[in-house]
KOLMARLO-29467 format. One line per field, with one value per atom (N, C-alpha, C): residue number from 1; residue in one letter; chain; atom name; x, y, z. Coordinates in Angstrom, 3 decimals. Each point is the difference from the previous one (the first is absolute). Layout:
<drenvexs>
num	NUM_...
residu	a_...
chaine	A_...
atome	CA_...
x	X_...
y	Y_...
z	Z_...
</drenvexs>
This chain:
<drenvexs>
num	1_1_1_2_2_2_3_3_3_4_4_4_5_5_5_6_6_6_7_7_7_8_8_8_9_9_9_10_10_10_11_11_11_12_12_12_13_13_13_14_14_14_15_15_15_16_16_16_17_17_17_18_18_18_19_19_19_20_20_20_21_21_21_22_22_22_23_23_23_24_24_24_25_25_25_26_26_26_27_27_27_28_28_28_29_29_29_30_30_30_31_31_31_32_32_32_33_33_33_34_34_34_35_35_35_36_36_36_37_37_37_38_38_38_39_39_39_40_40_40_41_41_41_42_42_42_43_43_43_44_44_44_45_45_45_46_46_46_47_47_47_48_48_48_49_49_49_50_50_50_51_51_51_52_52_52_53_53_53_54_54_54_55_55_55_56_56_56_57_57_57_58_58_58_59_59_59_60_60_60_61_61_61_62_62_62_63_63_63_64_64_64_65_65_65_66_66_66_67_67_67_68_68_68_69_69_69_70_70_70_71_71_71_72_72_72_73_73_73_74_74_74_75_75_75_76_76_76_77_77_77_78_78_78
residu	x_x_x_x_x_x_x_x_x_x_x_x_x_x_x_x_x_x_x_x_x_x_x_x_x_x_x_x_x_x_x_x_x_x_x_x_x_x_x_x_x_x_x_x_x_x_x_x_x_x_x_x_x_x_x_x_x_x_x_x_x_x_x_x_x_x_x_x_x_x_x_x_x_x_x_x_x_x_x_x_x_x_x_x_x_x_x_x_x_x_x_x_x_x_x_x_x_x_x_x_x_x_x_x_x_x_x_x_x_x_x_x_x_x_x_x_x_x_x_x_x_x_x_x_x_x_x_x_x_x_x_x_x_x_x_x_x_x_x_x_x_x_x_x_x_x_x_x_x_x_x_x_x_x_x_x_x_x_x_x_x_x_x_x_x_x_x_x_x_x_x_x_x_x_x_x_x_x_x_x_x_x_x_x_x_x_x_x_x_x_x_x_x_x_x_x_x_x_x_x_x_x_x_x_x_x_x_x_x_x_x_x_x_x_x_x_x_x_x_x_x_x_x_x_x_x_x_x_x_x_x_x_x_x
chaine	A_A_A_A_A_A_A_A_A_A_A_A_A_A_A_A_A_A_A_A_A_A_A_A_A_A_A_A_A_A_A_A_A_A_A_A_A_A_A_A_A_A_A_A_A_A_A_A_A_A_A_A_A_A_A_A_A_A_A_A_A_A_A_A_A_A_A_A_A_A_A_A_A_A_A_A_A_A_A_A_A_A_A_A_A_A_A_A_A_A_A_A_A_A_A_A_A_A_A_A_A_A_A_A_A_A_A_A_A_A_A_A_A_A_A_A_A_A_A_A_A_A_A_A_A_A_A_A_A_A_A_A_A_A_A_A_A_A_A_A_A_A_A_A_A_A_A_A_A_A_A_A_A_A_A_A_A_A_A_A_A_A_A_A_A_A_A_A_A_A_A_A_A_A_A_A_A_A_A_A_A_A_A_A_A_A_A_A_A_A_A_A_A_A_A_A_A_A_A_A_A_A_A_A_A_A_A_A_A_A_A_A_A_A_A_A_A_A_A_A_A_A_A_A_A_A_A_A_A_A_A_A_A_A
atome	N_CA_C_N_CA_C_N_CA_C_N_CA_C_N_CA_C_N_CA_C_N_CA_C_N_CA_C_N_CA_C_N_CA_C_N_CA_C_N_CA_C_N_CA_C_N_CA_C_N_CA_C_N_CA_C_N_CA_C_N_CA_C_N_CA_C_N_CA_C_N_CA_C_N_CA_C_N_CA_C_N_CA_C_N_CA_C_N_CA_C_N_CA_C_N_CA_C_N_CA_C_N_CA_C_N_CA_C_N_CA_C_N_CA_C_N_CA_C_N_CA_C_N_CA_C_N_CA_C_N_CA_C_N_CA_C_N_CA_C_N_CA_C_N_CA_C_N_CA_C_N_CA_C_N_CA_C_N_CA_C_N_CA_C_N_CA_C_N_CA_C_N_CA_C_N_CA_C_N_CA_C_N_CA_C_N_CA_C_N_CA_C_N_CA_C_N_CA_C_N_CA_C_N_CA_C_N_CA_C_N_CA_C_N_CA_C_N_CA_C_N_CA_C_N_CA_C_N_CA_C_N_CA_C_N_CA_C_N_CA_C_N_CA_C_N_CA_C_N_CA_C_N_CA_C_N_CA_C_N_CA_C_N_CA_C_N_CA_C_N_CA_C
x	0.849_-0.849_0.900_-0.323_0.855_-0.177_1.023_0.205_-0.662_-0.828_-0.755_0.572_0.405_0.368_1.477_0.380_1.173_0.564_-1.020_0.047_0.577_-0.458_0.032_1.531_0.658_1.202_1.259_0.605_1.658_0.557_0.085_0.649_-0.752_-1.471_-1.282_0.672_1.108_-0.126_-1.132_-0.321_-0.791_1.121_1.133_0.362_0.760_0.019_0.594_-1.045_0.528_-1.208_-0.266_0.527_0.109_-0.858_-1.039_-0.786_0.431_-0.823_0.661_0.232_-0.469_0.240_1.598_-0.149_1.599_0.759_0.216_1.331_0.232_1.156_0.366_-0.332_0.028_-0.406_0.662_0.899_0.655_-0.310_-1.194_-0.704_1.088_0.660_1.429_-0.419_-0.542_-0.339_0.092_-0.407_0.544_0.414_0.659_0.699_-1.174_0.399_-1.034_-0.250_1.141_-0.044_-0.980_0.333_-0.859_-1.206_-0.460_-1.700_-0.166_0.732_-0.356_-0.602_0.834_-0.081_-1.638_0.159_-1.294_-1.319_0.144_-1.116_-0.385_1.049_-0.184_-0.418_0.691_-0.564_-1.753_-0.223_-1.294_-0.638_0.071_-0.581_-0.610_0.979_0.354_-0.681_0.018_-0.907_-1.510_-0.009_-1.207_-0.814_0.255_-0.591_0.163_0.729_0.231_0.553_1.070_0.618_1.269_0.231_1.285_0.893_1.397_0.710_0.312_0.318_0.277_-1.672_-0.994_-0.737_0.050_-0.177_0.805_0.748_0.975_1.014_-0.674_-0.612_-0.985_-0.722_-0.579_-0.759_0.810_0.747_0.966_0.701_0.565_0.927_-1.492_-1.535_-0.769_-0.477_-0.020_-0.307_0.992_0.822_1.253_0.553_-0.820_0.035_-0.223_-1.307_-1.049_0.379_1.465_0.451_0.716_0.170_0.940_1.049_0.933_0.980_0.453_-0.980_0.623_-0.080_-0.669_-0.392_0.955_1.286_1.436_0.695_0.056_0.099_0.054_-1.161_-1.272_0.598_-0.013_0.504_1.250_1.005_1.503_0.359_-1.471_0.421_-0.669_-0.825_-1.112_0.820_1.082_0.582_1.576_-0.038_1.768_-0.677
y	-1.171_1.171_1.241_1.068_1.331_0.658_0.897_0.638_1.092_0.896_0.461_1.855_-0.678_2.008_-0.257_0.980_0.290_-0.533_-0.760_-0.588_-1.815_-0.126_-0.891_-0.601_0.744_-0.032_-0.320_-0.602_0.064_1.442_0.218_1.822_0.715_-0.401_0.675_0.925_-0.247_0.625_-0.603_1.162_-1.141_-0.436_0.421_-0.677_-1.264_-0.396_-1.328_-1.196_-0.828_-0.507_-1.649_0.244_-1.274_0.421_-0.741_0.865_-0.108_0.015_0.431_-1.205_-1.300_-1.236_-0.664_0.341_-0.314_0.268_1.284_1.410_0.456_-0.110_0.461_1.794_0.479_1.255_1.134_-0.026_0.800_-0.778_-0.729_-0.483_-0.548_-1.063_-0.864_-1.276_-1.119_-0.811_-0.794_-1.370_-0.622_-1.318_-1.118_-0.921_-0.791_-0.714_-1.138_-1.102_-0.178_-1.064_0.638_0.906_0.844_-0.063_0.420_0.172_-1.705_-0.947_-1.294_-0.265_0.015_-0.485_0.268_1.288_1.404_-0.904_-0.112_-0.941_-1.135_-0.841_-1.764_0.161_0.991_0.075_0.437_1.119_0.366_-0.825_-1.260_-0.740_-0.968_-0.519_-1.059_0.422_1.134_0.391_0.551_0.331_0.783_-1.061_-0.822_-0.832_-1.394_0.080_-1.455_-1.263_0.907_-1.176_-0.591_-1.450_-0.604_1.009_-0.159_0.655_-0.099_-1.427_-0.151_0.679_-0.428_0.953_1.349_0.815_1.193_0.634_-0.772_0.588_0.029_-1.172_0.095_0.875_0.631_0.936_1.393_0.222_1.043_0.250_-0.744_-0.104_0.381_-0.429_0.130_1.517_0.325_1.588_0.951_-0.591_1.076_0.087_-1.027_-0.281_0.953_0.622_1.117_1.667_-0.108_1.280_0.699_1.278_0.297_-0.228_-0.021_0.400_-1.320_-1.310_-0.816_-1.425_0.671_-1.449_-0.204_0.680_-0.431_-0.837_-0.015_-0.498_-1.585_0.527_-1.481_-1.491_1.020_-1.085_-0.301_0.611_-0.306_-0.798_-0.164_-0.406_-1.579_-0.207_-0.997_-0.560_0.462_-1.139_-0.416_0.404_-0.900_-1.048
z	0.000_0.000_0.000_-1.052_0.503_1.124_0.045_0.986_-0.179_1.068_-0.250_0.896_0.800_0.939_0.342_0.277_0.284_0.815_1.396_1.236_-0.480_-1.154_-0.508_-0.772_-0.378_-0.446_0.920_-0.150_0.891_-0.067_1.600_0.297_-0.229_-0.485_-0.614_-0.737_-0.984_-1.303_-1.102_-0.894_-0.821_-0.972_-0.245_-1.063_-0.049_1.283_0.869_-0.420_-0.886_-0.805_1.176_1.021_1.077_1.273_0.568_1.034_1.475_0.663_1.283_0.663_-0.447_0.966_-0.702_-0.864_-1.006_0.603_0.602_-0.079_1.174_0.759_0.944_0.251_1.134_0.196_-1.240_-0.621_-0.884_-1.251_-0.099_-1.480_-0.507_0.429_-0.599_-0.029_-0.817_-0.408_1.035_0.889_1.196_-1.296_1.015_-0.925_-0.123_-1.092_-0.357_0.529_0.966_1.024_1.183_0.790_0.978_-0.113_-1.247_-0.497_-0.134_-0.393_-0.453_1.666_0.755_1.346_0.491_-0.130_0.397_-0.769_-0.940_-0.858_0.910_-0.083_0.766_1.497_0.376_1.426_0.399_-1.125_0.129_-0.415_-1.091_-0.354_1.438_0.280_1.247_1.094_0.472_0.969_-0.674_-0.898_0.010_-0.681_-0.973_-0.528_0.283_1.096_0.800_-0.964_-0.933_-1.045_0.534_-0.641_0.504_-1.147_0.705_-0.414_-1.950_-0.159_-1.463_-0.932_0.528_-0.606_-0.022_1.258_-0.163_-0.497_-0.488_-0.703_-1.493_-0.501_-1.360_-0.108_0.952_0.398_-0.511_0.492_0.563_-2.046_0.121_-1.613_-1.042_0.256_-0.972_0.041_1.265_0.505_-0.575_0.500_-0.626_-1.656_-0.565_-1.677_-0.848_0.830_-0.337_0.046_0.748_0.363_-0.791_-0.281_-0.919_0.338_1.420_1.170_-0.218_0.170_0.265_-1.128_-1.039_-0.863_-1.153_-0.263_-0.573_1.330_0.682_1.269_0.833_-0.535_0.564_-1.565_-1.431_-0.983_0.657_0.566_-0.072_1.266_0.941_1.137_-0.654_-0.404_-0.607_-1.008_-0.477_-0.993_0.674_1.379_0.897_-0.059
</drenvexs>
């Protein structure tokens, strides 16, 4: 979904094309491992998944992202 206000953006610039759950306080991309984690964990608790699903979960969520779905191929074909 786009980004819609300024609140919404990393550093709430708008031209920071990464939003605010991505990007550390100075709108700087977080690693792809960090957010991978951030995914599986919210999965695991919030949706009460075992972990290896989670992570299916997590890699399919993050497929969809602009930030992270060059990413998600390069981690999906080790």
């Amino acid at each position: 979904m786009p980004m819609g206000s300024k609140e919404e953006h990393g550093a709430r610039k708008l031209d920071n094309p990464y939003c605010i759950h991505c990007t550390d306080l100075d709108g700087r991309l977080l690693s792809f491992e960090r957010k991978f984690e951030d995914f599986v964990n919210r999965a695991m608790s919030g949706r009460w998944m075992p972990r290896e699903e989670a992570e299916k979960a997590a890699l399919s969520e993050m497929a969809e992202m602009p930030a992270w779905k060059g990413r998600v191929r390069q981690f999906s074909g080790s």
